[in-house]
N, C-alpha and C positions, 0 to 999 in steps of 0.2 A: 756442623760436625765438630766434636771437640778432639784435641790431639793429644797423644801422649807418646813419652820419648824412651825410651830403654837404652840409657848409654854405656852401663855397664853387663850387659847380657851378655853369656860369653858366647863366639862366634865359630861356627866349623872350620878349622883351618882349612879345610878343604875347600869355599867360599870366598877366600879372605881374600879380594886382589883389587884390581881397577876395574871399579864402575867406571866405563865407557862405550863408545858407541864408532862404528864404521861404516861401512858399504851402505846409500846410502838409497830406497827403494824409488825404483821409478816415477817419476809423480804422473797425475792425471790428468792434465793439462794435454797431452799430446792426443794421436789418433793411436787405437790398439788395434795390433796387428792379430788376427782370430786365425787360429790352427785347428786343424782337425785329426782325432786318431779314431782309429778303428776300433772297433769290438775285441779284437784281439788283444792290443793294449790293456785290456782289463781285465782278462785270465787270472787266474790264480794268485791274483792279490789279496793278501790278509788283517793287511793295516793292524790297525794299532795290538797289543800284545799284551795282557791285562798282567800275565805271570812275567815280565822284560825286566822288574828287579828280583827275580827269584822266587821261587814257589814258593819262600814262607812271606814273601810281601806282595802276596796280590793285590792290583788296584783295577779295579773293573771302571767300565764307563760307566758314567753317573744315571742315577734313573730320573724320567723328568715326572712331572706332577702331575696325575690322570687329563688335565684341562689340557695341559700341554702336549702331552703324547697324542690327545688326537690333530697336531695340528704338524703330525712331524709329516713330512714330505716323502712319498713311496716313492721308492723307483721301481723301475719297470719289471723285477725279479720280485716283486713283492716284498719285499726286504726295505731295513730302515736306515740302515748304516750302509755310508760310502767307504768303501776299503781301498786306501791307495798304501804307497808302497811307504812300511813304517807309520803311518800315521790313517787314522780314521773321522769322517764327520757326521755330524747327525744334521740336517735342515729344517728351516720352519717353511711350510707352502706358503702361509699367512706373508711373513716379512722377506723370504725368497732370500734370506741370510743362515748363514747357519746356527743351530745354538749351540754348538759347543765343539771344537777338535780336539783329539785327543792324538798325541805325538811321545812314540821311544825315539830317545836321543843315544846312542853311543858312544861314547867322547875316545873311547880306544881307537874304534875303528872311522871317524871321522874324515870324511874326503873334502880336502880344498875347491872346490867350484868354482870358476869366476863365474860373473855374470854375464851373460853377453846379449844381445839382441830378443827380447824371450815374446815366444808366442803364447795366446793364453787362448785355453779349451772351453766348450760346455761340455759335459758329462753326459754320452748319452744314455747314462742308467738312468737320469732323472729329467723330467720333464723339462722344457724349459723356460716353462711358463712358471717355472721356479727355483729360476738362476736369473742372477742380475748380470746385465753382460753391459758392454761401451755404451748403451746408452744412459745410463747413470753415471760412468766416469769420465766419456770425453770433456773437453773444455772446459774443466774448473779446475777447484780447488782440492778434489777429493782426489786421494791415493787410492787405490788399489793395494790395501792393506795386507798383507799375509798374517792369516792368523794365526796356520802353521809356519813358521820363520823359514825361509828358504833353504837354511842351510842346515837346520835342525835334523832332517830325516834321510839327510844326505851321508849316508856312510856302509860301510861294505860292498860288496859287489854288485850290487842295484843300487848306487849313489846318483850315477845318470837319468836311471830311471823314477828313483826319488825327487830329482831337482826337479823332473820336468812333469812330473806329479801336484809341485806347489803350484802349478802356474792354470790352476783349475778356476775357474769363475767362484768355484763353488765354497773354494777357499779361501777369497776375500771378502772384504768389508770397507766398508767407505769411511774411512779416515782422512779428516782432515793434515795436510801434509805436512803441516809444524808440531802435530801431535807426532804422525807416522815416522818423521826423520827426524825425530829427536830424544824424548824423554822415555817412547815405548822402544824404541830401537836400541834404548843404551839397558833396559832392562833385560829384551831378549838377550842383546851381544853378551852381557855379564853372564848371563845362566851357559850361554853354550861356551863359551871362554874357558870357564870352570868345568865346566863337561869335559871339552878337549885338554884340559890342561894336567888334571887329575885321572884321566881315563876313567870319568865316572858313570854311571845307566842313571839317565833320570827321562821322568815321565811326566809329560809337561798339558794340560788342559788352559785351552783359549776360547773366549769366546764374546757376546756381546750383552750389553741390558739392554732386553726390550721392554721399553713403558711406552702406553698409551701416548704420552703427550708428546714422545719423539718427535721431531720437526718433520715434515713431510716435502720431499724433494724430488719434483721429476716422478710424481706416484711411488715414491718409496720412503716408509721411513727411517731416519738418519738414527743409528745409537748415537748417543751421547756418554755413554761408559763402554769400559771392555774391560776384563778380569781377564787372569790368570793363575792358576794353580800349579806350584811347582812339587813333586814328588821325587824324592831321593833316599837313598839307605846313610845313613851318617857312620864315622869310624867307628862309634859305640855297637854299632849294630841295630841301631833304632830308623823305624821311618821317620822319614822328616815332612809335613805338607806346609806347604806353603802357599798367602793367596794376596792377591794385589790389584787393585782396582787400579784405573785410570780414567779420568774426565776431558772429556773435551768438550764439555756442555760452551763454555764462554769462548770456543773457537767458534763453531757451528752457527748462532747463534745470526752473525751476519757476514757467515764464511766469507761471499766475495768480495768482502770489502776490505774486511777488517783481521787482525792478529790477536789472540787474547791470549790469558795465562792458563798453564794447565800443570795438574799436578797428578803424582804418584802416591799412591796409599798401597801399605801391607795393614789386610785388616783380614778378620776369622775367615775361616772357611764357611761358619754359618752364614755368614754375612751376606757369601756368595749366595748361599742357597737360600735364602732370604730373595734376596734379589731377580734371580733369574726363576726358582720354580726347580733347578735342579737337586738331585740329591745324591752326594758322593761318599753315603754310610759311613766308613769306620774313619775316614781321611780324618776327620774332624775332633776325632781322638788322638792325631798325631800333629796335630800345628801349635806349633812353640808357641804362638802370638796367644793361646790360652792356657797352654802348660805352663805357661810365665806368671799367669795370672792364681793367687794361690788359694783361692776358695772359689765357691758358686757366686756365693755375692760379691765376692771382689769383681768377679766375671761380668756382675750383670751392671755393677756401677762404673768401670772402666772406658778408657775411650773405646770409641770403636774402631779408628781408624789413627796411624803412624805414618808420616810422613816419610817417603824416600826420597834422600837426595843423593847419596850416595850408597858404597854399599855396603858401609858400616852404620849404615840405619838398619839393615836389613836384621831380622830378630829370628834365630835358627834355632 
C-alpha cells in the first residue's frame, strides 16, 4: 500500500485539537458478567436518525451488495435493523458480527458517564445463534470492542438508557486489546472531544472487513480491519465524510503470544465500499480525501491510503 501526505490541506477549526486517548475499555481476559432485560426495554426505540444533520443533509444507512443482503440476520419482527437508543446495527448470520453501526453523536447535549461494573446483553430480537457471547471473549486477548463508542450515544434525556444500550453483544467485536486501548481509542476519543467541544451533530458509521482468509478462532472468524466513517456539516455549510481503516492483521496473527504494530489509514470512502460490499451513495461525493485530489486521473494514480498519527494528518 503506497502513502501519501497532505501537509498543507487546510483544516476545520472546528477539528483542530489533541489527538488523544482516555478511558480505557475493559479487556477480555476476565469472566463477563451476562444481564438480562425484558421486551419492554425495547419499545419504542428508533436508533439511528438519517435527517440528525438537518433535512438538507441526509445520510441514510448504507445499502449492502445483493450477495450480502441475503446474509443479513432477521430478528424475530422480521425486520433487519437493530434500533437502540441513538444508534442502529445491521448483523451478518454468517460471521454473527455485525456489518456495520450507524450512531448520532450530539456534542451540545452530551452526558458525562462514568464507567462502572457493566453488564453486557443478547438481544432478544435476534437469534442467538447469531450473537457472539463469553465464549469467544473469555481468557484471552481479545476485547470486547465497542463499535459504537460507549459514550458516543450517550446524550439527552436517554443517556442512561443509551449507555446501557452499548453494552449489547451485538455491538462488539473482537479486538485485539493493544489495538482496542490504543490507536482506535485515540481516534474515537478525538471525534467525540471535537463533538463535545464545539457542540457539533456528527454521524458516525463503524464497522468490520470480512474476507475469507480471516483467521478462525473458537468457530469464529477474527477481522483483521475495522473502518470508520465520520459525517459532519463543516462552518462553510458543506458536508464533510470522512473514512479510516485500521489493521490489526500483524496483532492477531499470534495474538497469545505475541504484540505487533498496527496502524491508522484515512483513505476514500470508495475504498470502504470496496472492501466490505457496502454502499453509502452520495457520502462519496463529500470526502475531502478525493475532493483534494484534482482530476479523475489524479484520483486513479494517487495513493490510496494516508497515514494517521496525529490529528493534523487528518485531511477535512
Amino acid at each position: 500500500m503506497s502513502i501519501i501526505s497532505y501537509h498543507d490541506c487546510p483544516k476545520n477549526k472546528n477539528l483542530d485539537s489533541i489527538f488523544t486517548g482516555s478511558e480505557l475499555p475493559h479487556t477480555g481476559s476476565s469472566q463477563i458478567m451476562i444481564g438480562h432485560l425484558d421486551n419492554e426495554w425495547y419499545e419504542s426505540l428508533t436508533g439511528y436518525d438519517a435527517n440528525f444533520l438537518g433535512n438538507n443533509y441526509a445520510v441514510p444507512l448504507p445499502k449492502l451488495r445483493s450477495d450480502l443482503a441475503q446474509d443479513i440476520a432477521p430478528l424475530t419482527t422480521g425486520n433487519t435493523v437493530l434500533d437502540y437508543t441513538h444508534f442502529s446495527i445491521v448483523m451478518s448470520k454468517s460471521r454473527r458480527l455485525a456489518f456495520y453501526t450507524a450512531v448520532n453523536i450530539n456534542g451540545e447535549q452530551l452526558v458525562d458517564l462514568q464507567r462502572n461494573a457493566e453488564k453486557w446483553y443478547f438481544d432478544p430480537r435476534l437469534d442467538r445463534i447469531y450473537q457472539c457471547g463469553p465464549e469467544l471473549y473469555d481468557n484471552n486477548d481479545f476485547d470486547r470492542g465497542h463499535l459504537v463508542r460507549r459514550l458516543d450515544p450517550v446524550w439527552g434525556e436517554l443517556a442512561q438508557k443509551a449507555n446501557k444500550d452499548t453494552f449489547h453483544f451485538t455491538n462488539c467485536s473482537p479486538q485485539h486489546k493493544a489495538l482496542n486501548q490504543k490507536t482506535w481509542l485515540d481516534l474515537e476519543e478525538y471525534i467525540l472531544k471535537n463533538a463535545d467541544a464545539f457542540d457539533l451533530k456528527v454521524s458516525v458509521f463503524t464497522g468490520p472487513v470480512f474476507r475469507t482468509e480471516d483467521m478462525l478462532y473458537r468457530g469464529i472468524k477474527i477481522p483483521a480491519e475495522f473502518w470508520k466513517i465520520v459525517v459532519m456539516v463543516k462552518d462553510d455549510g458543506n458536508l464533510s465524510a470522512t473514512a479510516y481503516l485500521q489493521t490489526q492483521k500483524s496483532l492477531i496473527m499470534d495474538f497469545e503470544f505475541a504484540f505487533g504494530s498496527y496502524k491508522t489509514y484515512q483513505v476514500a470512502i470508495t475504498n470502504i465500499e470496496n472492501l466490505t460490499g457496502l454502499d453509502f451513495g452520495d457520502l462519496r461525493n463529500h470526502d475531502p480525501f478525493i475532493l483534494n485530489q484534482i482530476s479523475v486521473a489524479e484520483r486513479a494514480e494517487t495513493a490510496i491510503a494516508h497515514v494517521i498519527n496525529t490529528s493534523s494528518d487528518i485531511i477535512l
